[in-house]
VEXKEMI-979490 format. One line per 5 residues: number of its first residue (from 1); their letters; for each residue x, y, z of N, C-alpha, C, O. Coordinates in pm, 1 decimal. Each point is the difference from the previous one (the first is absolute). Example, Ala and Ser with C-alpha at 12.3 -4.5 7.8 and 13.67 -1.06 7.14 Angstrom:
<pts>
1) AS) 1319.0/-569.0/780.0/-89.0/119.0/0.0/90.0/120.0/0.0/103.6/-1.9/66.5 ~ -138.6/106.9/-138.5/82.0/119.0/6.0/-77.0/109.0/73.0/50.9/110.8/16.9
</pts>
This chain:
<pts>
1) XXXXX) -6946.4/689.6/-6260.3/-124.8/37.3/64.9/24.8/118.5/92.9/105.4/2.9/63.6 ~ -198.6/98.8/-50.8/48.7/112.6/112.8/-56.9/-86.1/127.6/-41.9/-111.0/32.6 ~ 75.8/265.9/24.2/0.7/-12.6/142.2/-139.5/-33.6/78.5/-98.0/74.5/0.3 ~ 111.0/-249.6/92.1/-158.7/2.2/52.7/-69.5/132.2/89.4/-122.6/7.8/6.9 ~ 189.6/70.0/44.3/-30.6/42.4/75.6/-59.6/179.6/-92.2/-98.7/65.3/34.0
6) XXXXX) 194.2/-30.3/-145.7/-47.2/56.1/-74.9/-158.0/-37.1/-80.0/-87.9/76.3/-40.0 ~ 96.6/-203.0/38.3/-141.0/-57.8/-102.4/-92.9/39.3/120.2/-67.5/102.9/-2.7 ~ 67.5/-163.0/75.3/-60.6/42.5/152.7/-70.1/78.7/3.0/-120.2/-19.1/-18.8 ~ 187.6/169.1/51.1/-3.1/126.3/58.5/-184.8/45.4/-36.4/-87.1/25.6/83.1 ~ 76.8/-28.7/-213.9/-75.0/61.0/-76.1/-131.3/-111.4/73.3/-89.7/66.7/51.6
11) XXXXX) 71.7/-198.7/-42.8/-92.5/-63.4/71.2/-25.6/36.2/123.1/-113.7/39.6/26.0 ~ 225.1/-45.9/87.6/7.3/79.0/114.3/-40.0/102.1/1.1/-48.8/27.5/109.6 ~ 43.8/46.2/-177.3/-31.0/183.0/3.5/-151.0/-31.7/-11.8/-89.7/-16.3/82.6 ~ 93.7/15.1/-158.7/-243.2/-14.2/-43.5/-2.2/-114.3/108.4/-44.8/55.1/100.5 ~ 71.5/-189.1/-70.4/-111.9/-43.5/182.6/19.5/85.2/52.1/-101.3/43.9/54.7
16) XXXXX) 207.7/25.1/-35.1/26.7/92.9/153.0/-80.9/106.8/4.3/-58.9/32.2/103.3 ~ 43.8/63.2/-268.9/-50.9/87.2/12.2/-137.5/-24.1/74.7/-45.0/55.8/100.1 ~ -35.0/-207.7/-220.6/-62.7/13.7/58.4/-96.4/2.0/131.8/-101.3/57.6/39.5 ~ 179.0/-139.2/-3.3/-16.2/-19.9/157.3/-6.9/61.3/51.5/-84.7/-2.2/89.3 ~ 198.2/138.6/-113.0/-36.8/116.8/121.2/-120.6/62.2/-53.7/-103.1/-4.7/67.2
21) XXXXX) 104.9/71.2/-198.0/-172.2/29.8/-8.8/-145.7/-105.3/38.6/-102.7/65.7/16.9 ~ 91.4/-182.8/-5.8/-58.9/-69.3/40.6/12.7/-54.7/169.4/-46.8/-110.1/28.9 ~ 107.0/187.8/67.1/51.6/-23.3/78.4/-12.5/-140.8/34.8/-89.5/-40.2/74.4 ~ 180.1/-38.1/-128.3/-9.7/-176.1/27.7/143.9/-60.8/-65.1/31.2/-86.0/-82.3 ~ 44.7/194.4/179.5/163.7/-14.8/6.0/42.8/-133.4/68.3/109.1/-56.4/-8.1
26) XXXXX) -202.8/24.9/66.3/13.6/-144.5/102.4/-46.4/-147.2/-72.3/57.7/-108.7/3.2 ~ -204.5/154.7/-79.9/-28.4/-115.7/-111.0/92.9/-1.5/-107.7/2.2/-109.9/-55.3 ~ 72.6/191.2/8.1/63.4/-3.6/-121.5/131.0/-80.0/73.9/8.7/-120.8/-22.0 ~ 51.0/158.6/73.1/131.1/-80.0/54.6/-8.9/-137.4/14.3/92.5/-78.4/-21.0 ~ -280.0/30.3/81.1/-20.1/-106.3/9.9/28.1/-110.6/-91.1/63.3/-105.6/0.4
31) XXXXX) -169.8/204.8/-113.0/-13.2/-39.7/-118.5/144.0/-55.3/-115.1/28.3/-99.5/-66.8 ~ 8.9/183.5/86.3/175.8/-11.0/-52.6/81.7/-94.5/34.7/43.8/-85.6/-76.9 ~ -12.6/98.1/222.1/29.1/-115.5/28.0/-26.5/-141.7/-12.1/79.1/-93.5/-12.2 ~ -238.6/95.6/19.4/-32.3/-157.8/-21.1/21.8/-35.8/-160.4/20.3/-116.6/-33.8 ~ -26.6/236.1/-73.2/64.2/-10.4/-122.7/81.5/-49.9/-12.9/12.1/-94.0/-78.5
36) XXXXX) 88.1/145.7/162.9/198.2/-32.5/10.6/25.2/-150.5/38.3/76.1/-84.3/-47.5 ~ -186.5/79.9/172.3/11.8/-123.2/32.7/-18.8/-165.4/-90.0/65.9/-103.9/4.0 ~ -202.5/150.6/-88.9/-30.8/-91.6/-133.5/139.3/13.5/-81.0/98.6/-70.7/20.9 ~ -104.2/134.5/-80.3/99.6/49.4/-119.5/149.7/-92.8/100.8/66.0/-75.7/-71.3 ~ -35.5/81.9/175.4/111.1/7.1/87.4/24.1/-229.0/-53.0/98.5/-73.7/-4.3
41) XXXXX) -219.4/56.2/-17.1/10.7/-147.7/92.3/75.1/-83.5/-190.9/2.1/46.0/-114.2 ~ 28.1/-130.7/153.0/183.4/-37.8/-95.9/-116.9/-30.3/-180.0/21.8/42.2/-113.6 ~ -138.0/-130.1/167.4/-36.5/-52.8/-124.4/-86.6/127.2/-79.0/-2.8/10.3/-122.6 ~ -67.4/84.7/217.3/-90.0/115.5/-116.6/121.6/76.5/-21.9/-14.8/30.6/-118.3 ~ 150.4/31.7/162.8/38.8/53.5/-33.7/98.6/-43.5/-122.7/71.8/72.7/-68.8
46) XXXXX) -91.1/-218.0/62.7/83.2/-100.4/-180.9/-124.9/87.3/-72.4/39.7/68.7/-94.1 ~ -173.2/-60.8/120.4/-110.8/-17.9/-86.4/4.2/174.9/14.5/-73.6/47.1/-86.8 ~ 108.3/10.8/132.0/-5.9/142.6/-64.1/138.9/23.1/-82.1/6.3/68.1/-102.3 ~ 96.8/-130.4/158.5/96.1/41.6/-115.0/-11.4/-146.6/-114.2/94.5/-51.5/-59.9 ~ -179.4/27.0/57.6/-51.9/-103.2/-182.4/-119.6/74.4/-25.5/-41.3/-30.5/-111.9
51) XXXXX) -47.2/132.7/179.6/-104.6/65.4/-69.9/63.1/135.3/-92.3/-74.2/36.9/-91.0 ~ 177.0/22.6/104.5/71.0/92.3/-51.7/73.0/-29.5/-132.1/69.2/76.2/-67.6 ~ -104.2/-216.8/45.0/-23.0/-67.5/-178.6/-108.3/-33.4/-67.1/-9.7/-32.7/-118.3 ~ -102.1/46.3/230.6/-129.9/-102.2/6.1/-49.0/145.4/-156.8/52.5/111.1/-8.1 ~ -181.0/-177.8/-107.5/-103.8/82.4/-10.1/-58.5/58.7/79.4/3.4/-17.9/121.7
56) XXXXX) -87.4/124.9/-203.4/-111.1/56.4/106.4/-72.3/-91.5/115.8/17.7/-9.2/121.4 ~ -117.1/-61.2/-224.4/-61.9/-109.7/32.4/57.5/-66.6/151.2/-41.4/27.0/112.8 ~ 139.1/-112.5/-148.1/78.4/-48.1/109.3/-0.2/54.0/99.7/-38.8/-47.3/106.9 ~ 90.7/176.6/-129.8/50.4/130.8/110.5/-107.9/11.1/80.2/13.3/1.3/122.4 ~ -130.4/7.7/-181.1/-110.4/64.7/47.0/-64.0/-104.3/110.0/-47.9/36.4/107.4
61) XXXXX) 57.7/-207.9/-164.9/-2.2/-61.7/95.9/73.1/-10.0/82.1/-62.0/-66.9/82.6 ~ 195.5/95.2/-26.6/83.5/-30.8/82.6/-41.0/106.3/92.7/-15.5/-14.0/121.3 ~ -2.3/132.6/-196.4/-26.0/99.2/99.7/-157.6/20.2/96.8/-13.3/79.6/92.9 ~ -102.2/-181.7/-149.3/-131.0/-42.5/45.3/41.7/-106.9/116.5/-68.5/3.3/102.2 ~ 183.5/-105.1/-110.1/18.1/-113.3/87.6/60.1/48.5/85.7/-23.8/-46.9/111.3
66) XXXXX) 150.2/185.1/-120.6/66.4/106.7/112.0/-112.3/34.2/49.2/10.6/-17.3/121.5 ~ -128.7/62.2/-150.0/-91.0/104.1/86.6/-64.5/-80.8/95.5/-43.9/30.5/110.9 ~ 45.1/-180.2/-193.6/-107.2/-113.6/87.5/47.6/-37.9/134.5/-70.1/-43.3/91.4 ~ 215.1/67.6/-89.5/88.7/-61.2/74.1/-23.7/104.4/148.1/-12.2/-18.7/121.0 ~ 14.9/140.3/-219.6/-4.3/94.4/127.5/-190.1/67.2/27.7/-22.7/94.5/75.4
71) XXXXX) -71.0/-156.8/-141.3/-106.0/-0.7/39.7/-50.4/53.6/136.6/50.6/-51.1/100.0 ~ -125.8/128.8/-86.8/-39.7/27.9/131.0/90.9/136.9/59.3/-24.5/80.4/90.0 ~ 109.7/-91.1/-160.2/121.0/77.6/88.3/4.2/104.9/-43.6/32.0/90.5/77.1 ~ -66.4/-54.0/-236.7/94.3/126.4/-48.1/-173.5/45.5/-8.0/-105.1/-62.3/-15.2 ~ 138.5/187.4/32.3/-168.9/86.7/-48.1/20.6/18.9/-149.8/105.0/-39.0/-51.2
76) XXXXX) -208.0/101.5/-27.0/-33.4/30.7/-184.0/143.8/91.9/-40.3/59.2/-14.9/-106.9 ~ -23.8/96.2/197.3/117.1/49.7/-61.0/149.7/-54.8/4.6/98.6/0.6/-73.8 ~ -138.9/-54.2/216.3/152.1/-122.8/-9.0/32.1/-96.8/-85.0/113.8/-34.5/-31.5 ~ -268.0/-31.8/-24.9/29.1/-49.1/-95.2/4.6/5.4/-143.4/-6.5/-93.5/-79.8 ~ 25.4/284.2/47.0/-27.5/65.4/-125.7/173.9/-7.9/2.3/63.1/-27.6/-102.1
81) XXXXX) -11.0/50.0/206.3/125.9/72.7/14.8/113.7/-146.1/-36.6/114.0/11.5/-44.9 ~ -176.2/-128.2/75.0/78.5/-160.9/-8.7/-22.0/52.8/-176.9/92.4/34.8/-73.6 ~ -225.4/-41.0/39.4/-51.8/-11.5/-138.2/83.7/69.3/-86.3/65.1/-61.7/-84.3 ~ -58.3/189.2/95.6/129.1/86.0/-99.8/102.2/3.5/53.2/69.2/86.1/-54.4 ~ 1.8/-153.1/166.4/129.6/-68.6/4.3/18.5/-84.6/-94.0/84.6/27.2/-85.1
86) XXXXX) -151.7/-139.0/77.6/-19.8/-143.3/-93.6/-12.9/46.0/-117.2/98.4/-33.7/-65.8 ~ -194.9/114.6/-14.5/14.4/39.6/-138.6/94.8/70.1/-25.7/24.1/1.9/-120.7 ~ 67.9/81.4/205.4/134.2/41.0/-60.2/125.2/-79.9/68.0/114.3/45.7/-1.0 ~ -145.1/-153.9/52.2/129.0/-104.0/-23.8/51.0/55.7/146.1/122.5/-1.6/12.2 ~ -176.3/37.0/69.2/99.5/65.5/83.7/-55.4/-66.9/181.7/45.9/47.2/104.0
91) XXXXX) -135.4/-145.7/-108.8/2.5/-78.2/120.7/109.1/-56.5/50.5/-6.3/-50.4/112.1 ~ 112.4/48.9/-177.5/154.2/-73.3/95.6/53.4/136.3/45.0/122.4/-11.8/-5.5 ~ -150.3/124.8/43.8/38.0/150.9/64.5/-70.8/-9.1/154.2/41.7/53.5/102.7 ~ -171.2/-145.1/-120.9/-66.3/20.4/111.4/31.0/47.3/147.6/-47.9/95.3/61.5 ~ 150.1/-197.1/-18.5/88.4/24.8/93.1/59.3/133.1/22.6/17.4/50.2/111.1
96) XXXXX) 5.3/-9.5/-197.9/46.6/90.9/13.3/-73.9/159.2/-36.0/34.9/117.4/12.1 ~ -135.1/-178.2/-53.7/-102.2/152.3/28.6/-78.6/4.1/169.7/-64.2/98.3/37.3 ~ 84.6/-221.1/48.7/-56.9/-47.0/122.0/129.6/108.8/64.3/-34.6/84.6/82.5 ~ 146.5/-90.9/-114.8/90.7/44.5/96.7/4.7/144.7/-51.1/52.3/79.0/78.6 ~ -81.3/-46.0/-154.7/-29.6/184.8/-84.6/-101.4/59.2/85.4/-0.5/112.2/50.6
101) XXXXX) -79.5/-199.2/-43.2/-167.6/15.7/89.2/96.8/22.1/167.7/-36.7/92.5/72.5 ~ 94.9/-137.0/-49.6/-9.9/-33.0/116.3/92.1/159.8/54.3/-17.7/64.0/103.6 ~ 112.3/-37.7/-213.7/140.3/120.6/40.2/-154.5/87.6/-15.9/-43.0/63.7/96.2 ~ -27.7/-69.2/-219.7/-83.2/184.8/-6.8/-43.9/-33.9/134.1/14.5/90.4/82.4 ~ -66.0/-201.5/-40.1/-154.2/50.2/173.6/105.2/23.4/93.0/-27.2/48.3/109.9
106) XXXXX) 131.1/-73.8/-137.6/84.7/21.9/133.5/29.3/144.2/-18.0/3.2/67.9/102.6 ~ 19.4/-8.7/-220.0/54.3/119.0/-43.0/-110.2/112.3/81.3/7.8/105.0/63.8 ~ -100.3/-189.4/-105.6/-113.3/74.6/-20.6/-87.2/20.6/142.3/-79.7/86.9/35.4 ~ 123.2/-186.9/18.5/-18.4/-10.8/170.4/112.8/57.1/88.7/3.5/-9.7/122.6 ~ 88.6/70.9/-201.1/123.2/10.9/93.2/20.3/-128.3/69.1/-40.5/19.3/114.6
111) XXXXX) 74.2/-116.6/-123.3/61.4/-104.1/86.2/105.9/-47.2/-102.2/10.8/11.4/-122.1 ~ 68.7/-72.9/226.7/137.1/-98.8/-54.8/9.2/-96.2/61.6/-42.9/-10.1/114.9 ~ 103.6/-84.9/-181.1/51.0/-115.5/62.9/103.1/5.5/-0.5/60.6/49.8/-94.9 ~ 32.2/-126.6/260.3/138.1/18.6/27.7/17.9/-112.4/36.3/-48.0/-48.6/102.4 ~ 128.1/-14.0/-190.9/86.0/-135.1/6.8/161.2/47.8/65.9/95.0/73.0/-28.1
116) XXXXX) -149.3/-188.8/154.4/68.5/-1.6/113.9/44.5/-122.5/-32.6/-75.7/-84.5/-47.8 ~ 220.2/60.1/73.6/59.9/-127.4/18.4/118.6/12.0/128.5/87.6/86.3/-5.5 ~ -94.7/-158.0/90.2/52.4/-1.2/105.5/46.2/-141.6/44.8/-83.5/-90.5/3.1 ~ 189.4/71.5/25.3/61.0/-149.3/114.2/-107.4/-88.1/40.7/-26.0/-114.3/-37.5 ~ -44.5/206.6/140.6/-110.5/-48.9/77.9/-97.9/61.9/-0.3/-4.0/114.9/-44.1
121) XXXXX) -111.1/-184.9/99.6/-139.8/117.8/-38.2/35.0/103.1/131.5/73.2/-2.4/98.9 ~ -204.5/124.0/-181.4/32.3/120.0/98.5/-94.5/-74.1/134.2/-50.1/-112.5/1.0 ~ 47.0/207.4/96.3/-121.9/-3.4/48.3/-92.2/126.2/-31.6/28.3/99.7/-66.3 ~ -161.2/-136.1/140.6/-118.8/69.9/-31.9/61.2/177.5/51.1/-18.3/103.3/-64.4 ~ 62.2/-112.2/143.7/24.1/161.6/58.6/159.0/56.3/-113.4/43.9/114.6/9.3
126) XXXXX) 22.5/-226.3/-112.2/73.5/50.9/-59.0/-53.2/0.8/-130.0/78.4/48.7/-81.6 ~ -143.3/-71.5/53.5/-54.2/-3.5/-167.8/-111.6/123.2/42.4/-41.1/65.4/-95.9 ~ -12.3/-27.5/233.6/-86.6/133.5/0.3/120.4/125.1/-22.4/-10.7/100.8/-69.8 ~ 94.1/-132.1/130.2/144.5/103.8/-29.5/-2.0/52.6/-119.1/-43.4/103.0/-51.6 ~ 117.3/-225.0/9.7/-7.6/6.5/-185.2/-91.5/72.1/-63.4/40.2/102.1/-55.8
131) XXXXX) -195.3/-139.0/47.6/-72.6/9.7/-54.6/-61.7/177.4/19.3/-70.7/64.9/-77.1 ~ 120.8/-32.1/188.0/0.0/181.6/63.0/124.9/49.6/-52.0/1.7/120.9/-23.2 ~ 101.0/-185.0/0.1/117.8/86.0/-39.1/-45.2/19.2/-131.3/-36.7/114.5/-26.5 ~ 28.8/-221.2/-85.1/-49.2/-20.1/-102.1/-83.8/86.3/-80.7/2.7/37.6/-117.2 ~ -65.9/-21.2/201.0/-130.4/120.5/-13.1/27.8/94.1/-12.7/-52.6/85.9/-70.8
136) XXXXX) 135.2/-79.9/131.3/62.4/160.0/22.5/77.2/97.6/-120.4/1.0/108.3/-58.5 ~ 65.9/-250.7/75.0/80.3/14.9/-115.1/-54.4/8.3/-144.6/7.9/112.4/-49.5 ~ -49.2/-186.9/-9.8/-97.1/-4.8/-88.2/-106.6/53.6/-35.9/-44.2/0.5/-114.9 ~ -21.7/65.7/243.5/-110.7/53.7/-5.3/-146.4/-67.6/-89.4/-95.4/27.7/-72.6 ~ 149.1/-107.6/126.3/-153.6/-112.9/-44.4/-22.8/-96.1/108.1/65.8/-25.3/101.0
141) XXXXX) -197.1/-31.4/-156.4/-40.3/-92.8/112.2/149.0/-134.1/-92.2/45.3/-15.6/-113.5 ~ -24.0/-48.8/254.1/71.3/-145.2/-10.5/-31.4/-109.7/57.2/-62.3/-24.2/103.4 ~ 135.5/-71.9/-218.9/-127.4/-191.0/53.2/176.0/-34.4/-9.4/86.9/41.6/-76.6 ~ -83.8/-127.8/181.6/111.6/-76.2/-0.2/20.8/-143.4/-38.4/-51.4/-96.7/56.2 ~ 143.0/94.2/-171.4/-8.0/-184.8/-45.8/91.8/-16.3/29.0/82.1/52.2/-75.5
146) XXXXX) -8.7/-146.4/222.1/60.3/-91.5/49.6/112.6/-123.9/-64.6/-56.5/-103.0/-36.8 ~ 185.2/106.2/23.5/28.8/-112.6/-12.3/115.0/-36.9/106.7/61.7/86.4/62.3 ~ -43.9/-200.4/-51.0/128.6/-45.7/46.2/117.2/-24.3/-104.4/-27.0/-59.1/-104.6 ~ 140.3/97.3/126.5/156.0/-54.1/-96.3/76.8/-24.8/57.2/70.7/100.2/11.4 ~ -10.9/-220.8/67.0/117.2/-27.0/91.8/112.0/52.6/-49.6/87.3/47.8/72.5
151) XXXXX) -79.2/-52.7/-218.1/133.6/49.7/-92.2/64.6/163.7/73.0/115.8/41.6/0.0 ~ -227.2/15.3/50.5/20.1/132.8/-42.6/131.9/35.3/162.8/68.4/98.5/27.9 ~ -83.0/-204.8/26.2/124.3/14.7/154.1/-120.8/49.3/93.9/-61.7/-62.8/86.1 ~ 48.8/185.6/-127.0/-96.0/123.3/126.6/-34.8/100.8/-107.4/6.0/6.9/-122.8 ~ -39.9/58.2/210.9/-111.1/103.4/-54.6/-106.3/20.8/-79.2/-96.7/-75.0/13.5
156) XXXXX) 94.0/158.3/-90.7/-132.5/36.0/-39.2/-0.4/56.8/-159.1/60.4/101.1/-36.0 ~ -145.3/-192.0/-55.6/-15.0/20.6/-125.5/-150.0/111.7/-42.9/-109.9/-53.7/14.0 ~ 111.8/158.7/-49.1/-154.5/94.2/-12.2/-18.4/34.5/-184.6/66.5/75.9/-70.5 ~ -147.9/-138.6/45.5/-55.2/28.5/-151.0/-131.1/69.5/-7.9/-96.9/-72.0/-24.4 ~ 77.5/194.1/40.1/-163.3/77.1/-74.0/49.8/77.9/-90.4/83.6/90.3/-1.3
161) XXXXX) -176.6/-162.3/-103.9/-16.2/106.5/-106.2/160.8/48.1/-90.8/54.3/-66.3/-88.4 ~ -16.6/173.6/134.2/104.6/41.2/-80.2/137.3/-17.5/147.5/121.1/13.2/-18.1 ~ -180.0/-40.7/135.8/100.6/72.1/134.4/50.2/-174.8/3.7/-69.6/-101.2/-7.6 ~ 215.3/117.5/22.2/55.7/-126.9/52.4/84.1/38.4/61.3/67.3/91.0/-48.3 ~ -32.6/-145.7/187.3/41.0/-41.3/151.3/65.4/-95.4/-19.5/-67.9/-101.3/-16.5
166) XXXXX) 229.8/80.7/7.7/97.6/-151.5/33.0/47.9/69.4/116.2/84.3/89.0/-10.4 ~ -147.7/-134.9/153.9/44.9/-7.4/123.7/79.0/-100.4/-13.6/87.5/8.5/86.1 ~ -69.9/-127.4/-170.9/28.3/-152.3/66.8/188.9/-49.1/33.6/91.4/-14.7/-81.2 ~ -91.6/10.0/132.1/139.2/-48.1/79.7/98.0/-47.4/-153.3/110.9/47.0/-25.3 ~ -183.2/-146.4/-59.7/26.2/-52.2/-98.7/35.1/122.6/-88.3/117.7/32.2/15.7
171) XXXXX) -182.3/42.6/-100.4/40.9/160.4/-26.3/121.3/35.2/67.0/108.6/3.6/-57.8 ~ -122.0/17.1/154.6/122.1/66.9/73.4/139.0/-46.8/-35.2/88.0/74.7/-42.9 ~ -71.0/-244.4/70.9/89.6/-53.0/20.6/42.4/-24.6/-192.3/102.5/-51.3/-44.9 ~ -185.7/91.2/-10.6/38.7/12.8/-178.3/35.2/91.2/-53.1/64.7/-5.0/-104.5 ~ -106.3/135.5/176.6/104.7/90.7/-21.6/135.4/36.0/120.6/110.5/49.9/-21.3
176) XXXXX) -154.0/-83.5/111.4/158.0/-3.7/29.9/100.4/-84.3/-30.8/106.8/18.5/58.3 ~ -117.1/-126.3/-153.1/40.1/-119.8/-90.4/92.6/118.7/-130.7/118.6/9.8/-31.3 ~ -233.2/56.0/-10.3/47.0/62.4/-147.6/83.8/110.7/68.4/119.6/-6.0/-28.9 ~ -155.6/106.7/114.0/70.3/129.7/60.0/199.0/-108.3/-7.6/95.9/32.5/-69.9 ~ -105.4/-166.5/179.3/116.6/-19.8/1.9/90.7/-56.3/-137.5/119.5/14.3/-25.8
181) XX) -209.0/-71.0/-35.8/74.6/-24.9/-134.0/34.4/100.3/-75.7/93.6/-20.7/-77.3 ~ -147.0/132.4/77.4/68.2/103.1/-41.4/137.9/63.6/-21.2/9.1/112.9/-48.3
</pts>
């Protein structure tokens, strides 16, 4: 089977587009997500990978009881977009056209997300630090996602986008491990 994220792309590309021409970059994400979220839960997602044997027929119902599920939620094109997912077999990608959606608005918004992992949490006047250095650096707007890792000894783990930061004590003490085995 190729790549989900390849099957993807091509779904991701047309919501996104259209969203930005429809300016409803905010409903579409919505929309997607609560897709991801159906599709996400253990028993519809057995029943989308057994509709990818199903007949038409079948298919067509599984994909009427998907829409029912998400009723209310998706507008006429959200649920055109579930619809020719489902007739070309390709509703188990979902997930992953939600996270395609999510890199273009960021792209497309200039923003990033920077996964921070640290010992302990920052405080509020150190994650504003961050989040100004960040900027700077990057030259985009930045959202900071937070974790804790006791593993890491100290310091500071930074993931946006393509830029990675091993401040962490743990780093350190692994290569000065290999430098001495040398």
């Amino acid at each position: 089977m190729s790549d989900p994220l390849t099957i993807a792309q091509p779904y991701a590309k047309a919501a996104f587009d259209y969203a930005v021409a429809n300016q409803a970059l905010e409903q579409w994400e919505q929309m997607l997500t609560i897709a991801a979220t159906v599709a996400s839960q253990p028993i519809i997602a057995q029943q989308i990978e057994d509709s990818e044997q199903l007949g038409a027929s079948d298919s067509e119902a599984f994909t009427d009881m998907f829409l029912g599920v998400c009723e209310g939620l998706l507008d006429e094109h959200g649920q055109n977009l579930i619809k020719v997912m489902a007739e070309n077999g390709r509703l188990n990608v979902i997930v992953q056209v939600v996270e395609l959606f999510h890199e273009l608005k960021d792209d497309y918004e200039r923003m990033v997300t920077a996964h921070v992992t640290t010992t302990e949490p920052l405080s509020i006047q150190q994650q504003a630090n961050l989040v100004q250095a960040l900027q700077k650096k990057l030259n985009r707007s930045v959202e900071l996602d937070c974790h804790i890792d006791e593993t890491l000894v100290g310091g500071m783990l930074i993931k946006a986008g393509e830029l990675v930061i091993d401040g962490t004590l743990k780093s350190s003490i692994n290569r000065l491990a290999t430098s001495l085995q040398a």
